[in-house]
ChimeraX commands (.cxc) that place a marker at each C-alpha (Angstrom):
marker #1 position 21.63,-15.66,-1.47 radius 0.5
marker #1 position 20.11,-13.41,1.26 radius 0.5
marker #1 position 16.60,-11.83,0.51 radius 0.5
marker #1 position 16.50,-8.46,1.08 radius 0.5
marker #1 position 12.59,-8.74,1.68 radius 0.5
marker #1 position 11.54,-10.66,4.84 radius 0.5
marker #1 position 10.51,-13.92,4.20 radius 0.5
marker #1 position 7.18,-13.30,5.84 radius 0.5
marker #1 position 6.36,-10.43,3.77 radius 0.5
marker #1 position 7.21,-12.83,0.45 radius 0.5
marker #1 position 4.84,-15.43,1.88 radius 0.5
marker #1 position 2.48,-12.65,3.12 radius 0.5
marker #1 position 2.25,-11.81,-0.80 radius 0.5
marker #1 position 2.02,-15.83,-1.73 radius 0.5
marker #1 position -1.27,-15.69,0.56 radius 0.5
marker #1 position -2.73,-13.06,-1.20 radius 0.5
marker #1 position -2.13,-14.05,-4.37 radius 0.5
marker #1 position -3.21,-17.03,-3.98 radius 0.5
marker #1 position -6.65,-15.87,-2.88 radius 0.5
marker #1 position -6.98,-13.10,-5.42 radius 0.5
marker #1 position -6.25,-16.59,-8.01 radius 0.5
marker #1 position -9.03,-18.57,-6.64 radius 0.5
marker #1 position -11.65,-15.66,-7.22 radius 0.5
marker #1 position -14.25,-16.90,-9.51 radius 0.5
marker #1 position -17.08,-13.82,-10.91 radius 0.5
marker #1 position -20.85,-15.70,-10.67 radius 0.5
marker #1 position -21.90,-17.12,-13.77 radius 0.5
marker #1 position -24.27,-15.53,-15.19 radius 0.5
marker #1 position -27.98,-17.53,-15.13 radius 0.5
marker #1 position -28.16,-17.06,-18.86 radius 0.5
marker #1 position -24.93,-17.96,-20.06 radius 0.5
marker #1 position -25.82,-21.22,-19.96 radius 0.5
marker #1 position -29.78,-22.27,-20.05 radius 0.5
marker #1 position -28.91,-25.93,-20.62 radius 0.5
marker #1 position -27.81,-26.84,-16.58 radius 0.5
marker #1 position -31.15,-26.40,-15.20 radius 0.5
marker #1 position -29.42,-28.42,-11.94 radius 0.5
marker #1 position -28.24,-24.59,-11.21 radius 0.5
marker #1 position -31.43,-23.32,-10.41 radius 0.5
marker #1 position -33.82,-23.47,-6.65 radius 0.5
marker #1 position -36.27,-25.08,-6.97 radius 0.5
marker #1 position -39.01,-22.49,-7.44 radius 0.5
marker #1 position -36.60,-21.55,-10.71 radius 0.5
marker #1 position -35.27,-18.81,-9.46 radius 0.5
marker #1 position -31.79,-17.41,-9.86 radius 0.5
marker #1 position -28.37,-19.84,-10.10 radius 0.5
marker #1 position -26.91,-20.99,-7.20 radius 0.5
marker #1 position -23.32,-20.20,-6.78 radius 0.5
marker #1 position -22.58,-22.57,-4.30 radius 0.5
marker #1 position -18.98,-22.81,-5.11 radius 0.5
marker #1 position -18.33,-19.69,-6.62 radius 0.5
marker #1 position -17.71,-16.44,-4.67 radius 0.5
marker #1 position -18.45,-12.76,-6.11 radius 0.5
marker #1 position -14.72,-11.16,-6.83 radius 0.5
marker #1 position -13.54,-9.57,-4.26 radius 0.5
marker #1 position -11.47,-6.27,-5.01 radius 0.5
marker #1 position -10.09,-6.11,-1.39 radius 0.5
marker #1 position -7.78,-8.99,-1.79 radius 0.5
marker #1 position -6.80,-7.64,-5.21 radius 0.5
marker #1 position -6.21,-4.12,-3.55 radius 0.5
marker #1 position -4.72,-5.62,-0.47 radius 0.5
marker #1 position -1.60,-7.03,-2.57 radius 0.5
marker #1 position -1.36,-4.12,-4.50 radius 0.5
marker #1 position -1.17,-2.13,-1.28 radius 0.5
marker #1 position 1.46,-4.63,0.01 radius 0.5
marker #1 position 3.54,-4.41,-3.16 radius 0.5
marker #1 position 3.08,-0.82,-2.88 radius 0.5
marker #1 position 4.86,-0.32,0.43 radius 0.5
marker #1 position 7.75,-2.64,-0.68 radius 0.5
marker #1 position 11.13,-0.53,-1.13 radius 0.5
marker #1 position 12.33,-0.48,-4.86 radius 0.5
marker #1 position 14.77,-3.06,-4.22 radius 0.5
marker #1 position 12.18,-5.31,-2.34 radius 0.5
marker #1 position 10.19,-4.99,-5.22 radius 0.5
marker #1 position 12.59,-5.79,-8.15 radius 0.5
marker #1 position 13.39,-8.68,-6.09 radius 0.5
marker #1 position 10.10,-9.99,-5.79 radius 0.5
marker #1 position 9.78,-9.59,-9.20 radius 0.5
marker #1 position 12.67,-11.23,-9.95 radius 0.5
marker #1 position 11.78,-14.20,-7.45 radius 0.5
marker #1 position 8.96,-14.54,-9.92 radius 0.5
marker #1 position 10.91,-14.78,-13.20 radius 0.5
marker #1 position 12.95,-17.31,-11.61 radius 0.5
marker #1 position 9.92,-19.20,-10.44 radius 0.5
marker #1 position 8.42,-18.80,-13.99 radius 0.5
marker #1 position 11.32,-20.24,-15.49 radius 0.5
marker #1 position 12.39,-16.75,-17.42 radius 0.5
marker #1 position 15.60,-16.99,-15.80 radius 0.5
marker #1 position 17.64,-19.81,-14.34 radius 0.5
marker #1 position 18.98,-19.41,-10.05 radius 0.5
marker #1 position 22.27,-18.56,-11.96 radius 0.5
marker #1 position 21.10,-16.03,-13.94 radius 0.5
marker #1 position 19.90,-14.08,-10.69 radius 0.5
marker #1 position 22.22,-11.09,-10.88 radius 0.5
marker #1 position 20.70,-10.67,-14.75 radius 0.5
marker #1 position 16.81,-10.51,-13.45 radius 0.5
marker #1 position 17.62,-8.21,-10.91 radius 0.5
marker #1 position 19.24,-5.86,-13.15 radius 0.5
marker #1 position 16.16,-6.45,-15.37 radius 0.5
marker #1 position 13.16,-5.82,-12.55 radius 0.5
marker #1 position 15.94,-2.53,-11.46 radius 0.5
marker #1 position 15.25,-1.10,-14.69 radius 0.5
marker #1 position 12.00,-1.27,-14.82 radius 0.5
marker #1 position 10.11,1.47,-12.85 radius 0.5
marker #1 position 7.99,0.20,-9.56 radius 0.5
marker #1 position 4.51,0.91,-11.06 radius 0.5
marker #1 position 5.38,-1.29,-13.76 radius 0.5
marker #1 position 6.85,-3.93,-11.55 radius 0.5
marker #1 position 3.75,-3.84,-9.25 radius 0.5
marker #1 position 1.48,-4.12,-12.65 radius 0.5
marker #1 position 3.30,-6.97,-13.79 radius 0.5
marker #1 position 3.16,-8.80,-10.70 radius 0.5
marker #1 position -0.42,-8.02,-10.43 radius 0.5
marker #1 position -1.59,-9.22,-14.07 radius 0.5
marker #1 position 1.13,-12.79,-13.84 radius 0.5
marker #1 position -0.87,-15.80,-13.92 radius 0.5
marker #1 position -0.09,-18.13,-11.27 radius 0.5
marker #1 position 1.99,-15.25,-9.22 radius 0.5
marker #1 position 1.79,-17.44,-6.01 radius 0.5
marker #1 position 3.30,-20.39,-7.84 radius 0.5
marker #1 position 5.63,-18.90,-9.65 radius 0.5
marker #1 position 6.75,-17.11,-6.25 radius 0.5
marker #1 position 6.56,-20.06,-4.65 radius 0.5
marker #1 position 9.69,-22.36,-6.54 radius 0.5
marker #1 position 11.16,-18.64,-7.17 radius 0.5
marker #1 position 12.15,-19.05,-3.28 radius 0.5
marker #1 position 12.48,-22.43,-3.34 radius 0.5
marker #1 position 14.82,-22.25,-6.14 radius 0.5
marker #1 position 17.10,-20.64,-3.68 radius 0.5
marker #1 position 15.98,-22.50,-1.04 radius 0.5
marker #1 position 13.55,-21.04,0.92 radius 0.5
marker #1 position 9.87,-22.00,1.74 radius 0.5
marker #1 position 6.53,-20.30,3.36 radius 0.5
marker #1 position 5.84,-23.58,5.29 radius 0.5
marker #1 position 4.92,-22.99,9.07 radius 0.5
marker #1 position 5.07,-19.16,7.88 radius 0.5
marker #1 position 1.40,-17.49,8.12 radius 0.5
marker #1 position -0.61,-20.85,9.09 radius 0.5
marker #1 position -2.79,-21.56,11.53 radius 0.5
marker #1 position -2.01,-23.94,14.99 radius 0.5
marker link #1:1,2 radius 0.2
marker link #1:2,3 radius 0.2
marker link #1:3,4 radius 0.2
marker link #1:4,5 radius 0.2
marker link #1:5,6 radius 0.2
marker link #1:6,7 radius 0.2
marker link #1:7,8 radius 0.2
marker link #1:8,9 radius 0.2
marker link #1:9,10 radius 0.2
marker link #1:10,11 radius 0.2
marker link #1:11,12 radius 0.2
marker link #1:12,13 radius 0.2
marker link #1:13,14 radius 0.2
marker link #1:14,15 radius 0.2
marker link #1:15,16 radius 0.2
marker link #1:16,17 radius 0.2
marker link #1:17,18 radius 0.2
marker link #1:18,19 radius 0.2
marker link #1:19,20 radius 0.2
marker link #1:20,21 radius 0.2
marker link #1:21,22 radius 0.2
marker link #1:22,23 radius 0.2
marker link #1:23,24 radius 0.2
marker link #1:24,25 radius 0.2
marker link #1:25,26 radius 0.2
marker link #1:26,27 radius 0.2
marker link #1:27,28 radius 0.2
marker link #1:28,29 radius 0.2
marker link #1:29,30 radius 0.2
marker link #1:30,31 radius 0.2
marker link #1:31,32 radius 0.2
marker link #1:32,33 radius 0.2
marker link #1:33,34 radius 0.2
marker link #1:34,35 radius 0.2
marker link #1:35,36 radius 0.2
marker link #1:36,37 radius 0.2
marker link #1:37,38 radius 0.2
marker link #1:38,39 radius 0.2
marker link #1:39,40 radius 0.2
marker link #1:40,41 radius 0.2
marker link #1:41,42 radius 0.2
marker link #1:42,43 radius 0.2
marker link #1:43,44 radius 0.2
marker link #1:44,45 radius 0.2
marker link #1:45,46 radius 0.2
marker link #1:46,47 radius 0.2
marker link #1:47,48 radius 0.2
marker link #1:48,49 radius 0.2
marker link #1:49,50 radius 0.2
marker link #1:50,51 radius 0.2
marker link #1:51,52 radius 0.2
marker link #1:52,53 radius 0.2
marker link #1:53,54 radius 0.2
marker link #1:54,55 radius 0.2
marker link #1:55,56 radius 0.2
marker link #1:56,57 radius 0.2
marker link #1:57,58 radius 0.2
marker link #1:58,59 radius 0.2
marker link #1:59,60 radius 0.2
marker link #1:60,61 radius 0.2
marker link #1:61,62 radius 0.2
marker link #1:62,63 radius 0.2
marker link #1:63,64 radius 0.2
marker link #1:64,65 radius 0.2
marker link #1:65,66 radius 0.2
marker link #1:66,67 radius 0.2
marker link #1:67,68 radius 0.2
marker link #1:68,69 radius 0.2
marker link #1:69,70 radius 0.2
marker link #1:70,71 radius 0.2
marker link #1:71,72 radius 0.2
marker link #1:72,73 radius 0.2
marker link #1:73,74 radius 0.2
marker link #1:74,75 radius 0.2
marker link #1:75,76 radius 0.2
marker link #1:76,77 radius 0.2
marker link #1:77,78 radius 0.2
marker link #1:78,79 radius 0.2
marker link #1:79,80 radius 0.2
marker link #1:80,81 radius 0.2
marker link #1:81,82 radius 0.2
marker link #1:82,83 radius 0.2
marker link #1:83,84 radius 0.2
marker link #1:84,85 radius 0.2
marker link #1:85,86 radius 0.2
marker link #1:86,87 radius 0.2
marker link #1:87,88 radius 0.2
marker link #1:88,89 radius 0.2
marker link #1:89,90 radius 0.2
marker link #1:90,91 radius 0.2
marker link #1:91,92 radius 0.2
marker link #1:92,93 radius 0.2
marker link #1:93,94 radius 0.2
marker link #1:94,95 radius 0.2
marker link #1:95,96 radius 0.2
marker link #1:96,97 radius 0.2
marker link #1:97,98 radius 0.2
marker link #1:98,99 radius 0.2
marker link #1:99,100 radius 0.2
marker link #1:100,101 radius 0.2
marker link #1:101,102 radius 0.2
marker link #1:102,103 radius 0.2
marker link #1:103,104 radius 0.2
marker link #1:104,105 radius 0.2
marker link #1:105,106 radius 0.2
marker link #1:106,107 radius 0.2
marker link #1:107,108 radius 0.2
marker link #1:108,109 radius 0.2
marker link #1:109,110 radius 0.2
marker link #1:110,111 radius 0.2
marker link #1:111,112 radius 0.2
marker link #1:112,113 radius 0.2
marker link #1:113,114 radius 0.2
marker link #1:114,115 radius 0.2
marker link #1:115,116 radius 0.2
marker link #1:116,117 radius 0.2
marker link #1:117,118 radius 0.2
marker link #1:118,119 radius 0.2
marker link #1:119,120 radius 0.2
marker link #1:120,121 radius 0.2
marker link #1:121,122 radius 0.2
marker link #1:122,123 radius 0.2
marker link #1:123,124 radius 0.2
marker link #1:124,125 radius 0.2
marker link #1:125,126 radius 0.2
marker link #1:126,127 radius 0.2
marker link #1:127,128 radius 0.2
marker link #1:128,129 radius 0.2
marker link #1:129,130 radius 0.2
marker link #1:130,131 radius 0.2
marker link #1:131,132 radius 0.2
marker link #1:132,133 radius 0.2
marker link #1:133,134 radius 0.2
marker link #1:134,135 radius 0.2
marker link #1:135,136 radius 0.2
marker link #1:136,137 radius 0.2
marker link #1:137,138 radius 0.2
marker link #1:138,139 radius 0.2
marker link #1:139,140 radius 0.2
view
């Protein structure tokens, strides 16, 4: 199979996802009075030491990336998903691209937006068909 979106562009999304995924909102001081190791010392408000405040740039970053796929691109990242998710089998490919075709590209983009685990399921999507993000997008 040839990808008709640049593998870059797939990974590019993998990033993304991934850190819109490891977003965690603050907890909320009074949810839960009990850990009173969450608190400075003069008793002040929670530390969130390892939890960031969501950030709706990431979230609006991939949508904007999604957003500037062509259609095509777009049903077949969607259907690189499926795959990945286990909806449909590597031989079954022709079927989930017909599938994300039919759909219209808002509704692709919102269902790739609202899938749990998008990055993973993206992830064996291409590596069901052999591909792979390694050495793509890191640092040396």
């Amino acid at each position: 199979m040839e990808l008709l979106t640049p593998l870059e562009t797939l990974c590019r999304i993998i990033i993304r996802a991934k850190e819109n995924e490891a977003q965690v909102p603050a907890q909320d001081p009074d949810e839960d009075p009990d850990n009173v190791d969450d608190f400075d010392d003069e008793g002040g408000e929670a530390l969130s030491v390892l939890e960031d405040e969501l950030n709706t740039g990431v979230e609006e970053e991939l949508r904007a990336i999604l957003d500037d796929l062509a259609d095509d691109q777009l049903a077949e990242t969607l259907a690189l998903a499926w795959v990945g998710r286990g909806t449909y089998d590597v031989s079954e490919w022709d079927d989930a691209c017909a599938e994300a075709n039919d759909e219209d590209p808002e509704s692709r983009i919102d269902e790739l937006m609202d899938m749990p685990l998008l990055a993973s399921h993206l992830e064996a999507g291409l590596a069901a068909f052999d591909f792979s993000c390694d050495g793509i997008g890191q640092l040396d």
